[in-house]
ZANURO-284014 format. One record per residue (C-alpha): residue number from 1; residue in three letters; x, y, z. Coordinates in nm, 4 decimals, padded with zeros to 6 digits. Layout:
! residues N
SITE     k     r          u          v          w
SITE   NUM   Ala          X          Y          Z
...
END
This chain:
! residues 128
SITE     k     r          u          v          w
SITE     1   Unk    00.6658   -01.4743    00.0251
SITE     2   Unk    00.3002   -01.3385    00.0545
SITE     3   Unk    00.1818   -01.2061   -00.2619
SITE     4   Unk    00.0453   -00.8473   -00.2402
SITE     5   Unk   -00.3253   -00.8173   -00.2376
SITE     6   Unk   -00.3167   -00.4594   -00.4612
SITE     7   Unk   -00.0551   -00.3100   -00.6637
SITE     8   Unk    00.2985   -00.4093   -00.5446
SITE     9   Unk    00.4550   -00.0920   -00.5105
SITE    10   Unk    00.3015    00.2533   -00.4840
SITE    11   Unk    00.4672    00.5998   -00.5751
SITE    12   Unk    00.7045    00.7869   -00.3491
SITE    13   Unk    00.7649    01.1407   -00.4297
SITE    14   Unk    01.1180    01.1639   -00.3350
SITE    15   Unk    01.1164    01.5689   -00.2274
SITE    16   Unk    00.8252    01.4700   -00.0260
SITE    17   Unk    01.0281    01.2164    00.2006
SITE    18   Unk    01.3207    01.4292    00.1855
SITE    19   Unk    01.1089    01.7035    00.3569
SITE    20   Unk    00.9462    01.4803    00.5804
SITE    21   Unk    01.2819    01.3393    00.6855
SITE    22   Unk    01.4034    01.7153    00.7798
SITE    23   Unk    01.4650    01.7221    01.1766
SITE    24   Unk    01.3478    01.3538    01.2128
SITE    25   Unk    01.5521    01.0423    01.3404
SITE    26   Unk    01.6924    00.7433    01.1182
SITE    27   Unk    01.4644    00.5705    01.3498
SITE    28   Unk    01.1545    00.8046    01.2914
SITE    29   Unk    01.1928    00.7741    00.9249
SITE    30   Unk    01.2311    00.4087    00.9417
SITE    31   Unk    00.8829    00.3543    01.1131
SITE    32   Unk    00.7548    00.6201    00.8750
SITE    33   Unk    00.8317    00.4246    00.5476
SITE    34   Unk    00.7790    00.0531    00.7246
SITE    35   Unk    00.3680    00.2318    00.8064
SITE    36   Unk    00.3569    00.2957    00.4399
SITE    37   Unk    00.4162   -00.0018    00.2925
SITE    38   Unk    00.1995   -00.1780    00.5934
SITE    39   Unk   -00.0746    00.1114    00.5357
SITE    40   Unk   -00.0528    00.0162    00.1245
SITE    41   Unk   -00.0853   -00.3531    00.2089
SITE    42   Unk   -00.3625   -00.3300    00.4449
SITE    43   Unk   -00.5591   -00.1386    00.1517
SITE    44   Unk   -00.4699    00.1693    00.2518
SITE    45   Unk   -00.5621    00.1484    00.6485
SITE    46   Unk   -00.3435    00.1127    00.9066
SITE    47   Unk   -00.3421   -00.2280    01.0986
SITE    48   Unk   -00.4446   -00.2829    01.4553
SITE    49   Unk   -00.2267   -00.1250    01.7276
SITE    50   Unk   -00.1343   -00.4652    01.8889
SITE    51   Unk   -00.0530   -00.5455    01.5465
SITE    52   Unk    00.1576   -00.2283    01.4625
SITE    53   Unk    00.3668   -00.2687    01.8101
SITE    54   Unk    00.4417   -00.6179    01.7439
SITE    55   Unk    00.5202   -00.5724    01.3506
SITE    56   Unk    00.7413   -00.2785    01.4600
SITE    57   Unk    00.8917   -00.4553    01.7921
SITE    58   Unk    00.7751   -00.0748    01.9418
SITE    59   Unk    00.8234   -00.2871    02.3194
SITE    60   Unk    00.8507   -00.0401    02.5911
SITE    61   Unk    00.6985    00.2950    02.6282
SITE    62   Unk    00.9585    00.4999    02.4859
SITE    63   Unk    00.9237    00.3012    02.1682
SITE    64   Unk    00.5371    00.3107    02.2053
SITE    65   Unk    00.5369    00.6901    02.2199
SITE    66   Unk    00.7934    00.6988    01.9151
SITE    67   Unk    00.5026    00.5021    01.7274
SITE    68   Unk    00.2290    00.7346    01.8379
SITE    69   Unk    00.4330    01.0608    01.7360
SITE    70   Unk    00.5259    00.9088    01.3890
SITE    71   Unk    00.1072    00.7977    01.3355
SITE    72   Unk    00.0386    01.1587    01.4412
SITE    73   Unk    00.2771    01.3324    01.2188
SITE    74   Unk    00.2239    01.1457    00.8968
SITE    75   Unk   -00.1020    00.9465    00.9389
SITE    76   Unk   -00.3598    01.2284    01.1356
SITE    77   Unk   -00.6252    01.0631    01.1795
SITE    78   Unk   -00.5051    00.7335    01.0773
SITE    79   Unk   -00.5112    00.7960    00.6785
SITE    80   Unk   -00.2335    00.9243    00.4323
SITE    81   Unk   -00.3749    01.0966    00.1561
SITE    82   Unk   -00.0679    01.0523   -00.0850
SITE    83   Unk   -00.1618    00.6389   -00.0762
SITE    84   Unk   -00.5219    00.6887   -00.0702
SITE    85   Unk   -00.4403    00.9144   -00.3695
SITE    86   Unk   -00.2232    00.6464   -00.5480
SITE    87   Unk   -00.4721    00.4006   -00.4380
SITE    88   Unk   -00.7686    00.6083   -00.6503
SITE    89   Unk   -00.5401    00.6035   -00.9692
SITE    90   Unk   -00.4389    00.2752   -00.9616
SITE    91   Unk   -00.7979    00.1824   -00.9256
SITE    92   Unk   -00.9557    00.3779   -01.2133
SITE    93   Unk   -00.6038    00.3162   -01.4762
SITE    94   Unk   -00.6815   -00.0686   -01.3651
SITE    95   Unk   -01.0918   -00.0111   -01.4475
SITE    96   Unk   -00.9591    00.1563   -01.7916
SITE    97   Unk   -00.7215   -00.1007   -01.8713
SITE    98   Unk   -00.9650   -00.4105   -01.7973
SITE    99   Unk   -01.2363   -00.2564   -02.0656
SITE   100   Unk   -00.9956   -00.1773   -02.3033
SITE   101   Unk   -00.8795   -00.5275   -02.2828
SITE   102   Unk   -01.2466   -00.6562   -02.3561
SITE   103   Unk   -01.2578   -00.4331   -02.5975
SITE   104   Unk   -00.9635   -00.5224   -02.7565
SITE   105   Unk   -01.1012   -00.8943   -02.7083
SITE   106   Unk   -01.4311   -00.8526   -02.8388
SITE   107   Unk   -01.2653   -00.6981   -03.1764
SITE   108   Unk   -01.0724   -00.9883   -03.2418
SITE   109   Unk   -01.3961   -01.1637   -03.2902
SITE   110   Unk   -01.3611   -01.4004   -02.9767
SITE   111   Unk   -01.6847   -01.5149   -02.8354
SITE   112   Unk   -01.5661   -01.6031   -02.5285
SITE   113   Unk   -01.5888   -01.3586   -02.1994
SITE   114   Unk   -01.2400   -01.2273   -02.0339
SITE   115   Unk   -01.3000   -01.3951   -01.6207
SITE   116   Unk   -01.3456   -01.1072   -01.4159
SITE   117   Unk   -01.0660   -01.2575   -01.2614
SITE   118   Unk   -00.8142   -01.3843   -01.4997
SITE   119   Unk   -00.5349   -01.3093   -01.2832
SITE   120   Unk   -00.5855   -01.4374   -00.8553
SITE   121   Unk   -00.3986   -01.2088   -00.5593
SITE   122   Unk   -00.3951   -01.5727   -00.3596
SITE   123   Unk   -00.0900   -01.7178   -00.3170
SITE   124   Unk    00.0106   -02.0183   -00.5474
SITE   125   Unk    00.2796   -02.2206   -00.4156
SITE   126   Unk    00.4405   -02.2483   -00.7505
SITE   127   Unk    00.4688   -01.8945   -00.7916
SITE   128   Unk    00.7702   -01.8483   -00.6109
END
């Protein structure tokens, strides 16, 4: 299992996908949520299209123009603000969190620097 390269979740305002979801297809919403979470793990970008289409198994133009509608709806121009949002305050709580950790460490009278980083994103077989 690939370990996530930022956070691994991000926030979903529930009335916000229930709206969303108004008038759409089990299938639309589907591809809606699976671009999130690919959006999120691609730090906050969507992937390539080839990429996207074969992820998705969007074969076939219907599918291909199901894609393209969902992108257009709830990625315009190819962003999500709500995850580039989440992204921006998981960044600065992690920033806050890492000097109040040195801090912390410093007042316990340890010499020794925190590593920048203590804790790797690569994936460790014996994690899992």
């Amino acid at each position: 299992m690939k370990r996530t390269s930022t956070l691994p979740y991000f926030q979903v305002d529930s009335g916000q996908v229930l709206l969303a979801s108004m008038g759409r297809t089990h299938e639309e919403m589907g591809i809606y949520l699976m671009l999130l979470a690919m959006y999120w793990e691609n730090d906050c970008r969507l992937p390539p299209k080839e990429r996207l289409i074969a992820a998705l198994q969007a074969k076939g133009k219907k599918k291909q123009a199901l894609l393209e509608q969902v992108i257009a709806a709830f990625f315009p121009d190819g962003v999500n603000a709500h995850l580039d949002q989440c992204k921006a305050n998981a960044t600065t709580t992690s920033q806050r969190n890492a000097a109040n950790a040195k801090k912390g460490h410093a007042k316990r009278g340890n010499p020794e620097e925190i590593p920048e980083n203590s804790q790797s994103s690569e994936f460790d077989g014996a994690d899992f």
